[in-house]
N, C-alpha and C positions, 0 to 999 in steps of 0.2 A: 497427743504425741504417740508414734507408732514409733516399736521396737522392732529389728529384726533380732534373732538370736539363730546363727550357726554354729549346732553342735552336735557333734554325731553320736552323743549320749545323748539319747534319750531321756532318759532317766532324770540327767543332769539340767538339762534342758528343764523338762517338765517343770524343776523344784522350781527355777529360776522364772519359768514363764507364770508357776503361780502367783510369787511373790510380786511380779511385776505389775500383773494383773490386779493384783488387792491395792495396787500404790494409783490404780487407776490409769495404767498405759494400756493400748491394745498392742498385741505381741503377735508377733509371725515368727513362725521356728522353719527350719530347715537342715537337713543332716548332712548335703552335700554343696559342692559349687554348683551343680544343675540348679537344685533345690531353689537357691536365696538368689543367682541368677533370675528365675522364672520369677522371684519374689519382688524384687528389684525392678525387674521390666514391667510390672502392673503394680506394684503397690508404694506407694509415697512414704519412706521409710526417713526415722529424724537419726535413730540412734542403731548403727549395729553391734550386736556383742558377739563377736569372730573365734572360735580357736584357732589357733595359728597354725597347727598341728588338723589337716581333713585329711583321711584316706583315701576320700573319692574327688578329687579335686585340688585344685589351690586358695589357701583361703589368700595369699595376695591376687590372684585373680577377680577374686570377689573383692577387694575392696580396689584394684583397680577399675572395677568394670563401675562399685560403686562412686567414686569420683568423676567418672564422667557422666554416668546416668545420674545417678543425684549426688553432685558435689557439695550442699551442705550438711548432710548424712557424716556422723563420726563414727570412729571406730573404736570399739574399746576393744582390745585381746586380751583373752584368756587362754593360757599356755601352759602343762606342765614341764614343760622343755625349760634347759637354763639357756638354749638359744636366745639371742637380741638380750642376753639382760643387761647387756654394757647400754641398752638404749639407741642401739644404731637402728631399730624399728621403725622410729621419729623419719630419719632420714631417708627411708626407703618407699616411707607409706603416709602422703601428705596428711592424709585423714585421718591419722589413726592419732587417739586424743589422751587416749591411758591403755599399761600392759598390767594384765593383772595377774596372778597363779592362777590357776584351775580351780581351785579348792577355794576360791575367793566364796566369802559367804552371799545369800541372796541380800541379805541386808545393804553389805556394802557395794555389791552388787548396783543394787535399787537408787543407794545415793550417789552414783558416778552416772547412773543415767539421768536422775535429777539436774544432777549438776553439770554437767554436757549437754543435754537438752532443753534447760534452759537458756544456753546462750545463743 
């Protein structure tokens, strides 16, 4: 199974693409919508994990461009915004499968990719 992860921490990214990497996923990062774009159009991706929140881009750009390039591709978001938390995210963004805070740990992280990527 291939992850994407768009996030413009680095840092953040990193922890997350280790973890993901030790659960046995291969992981594509990207810090912008060019980024996971260019990511999207060559690489066969199962699961993306989005901030909601990119400075250089739209992250519903990316997940609409991902639904048409690879519609079984979900989305998870991670946001420190209290935007969408009534949940109207569902509504906007066919793909998108769970929102999560920012600070969500890599563990639980790891099991919502499990668990999304296996279906």
């Amino acid at each position: 199974m291939r992850v994407l992860i768009v996030e413009e921490n680095a840092n953040l990214g990193r922890v997350w693409r280790r973890h993901l990497e030790r659960l046995g996923y291969g992981v594509d990062m990207a810090q912008s919508q060019p980024q996971a774009i260019h990511i999207l159009q060559n690489v066969e991706i199962n699961i993306i994990i989005l901030n909601l929140i990119l400075e250089t881009g739209s992250a519903f750009a990316v997940a609409d461009f991902s639904s048409y390039r690879q519609p079984k591709a979900k989305v998870i978001f991670v946001t420190s915004s209290s935007f969408f938390s009534d949940g109207s995210i569902f509504q906007h963004i066919p793909n998108a499968c769970a929102m999560m805070p920012a600070e969500v740990s890599a563990e639980d992280l790891g099991a919502l990719v499990e668990h999304y990527g296996a279906h």
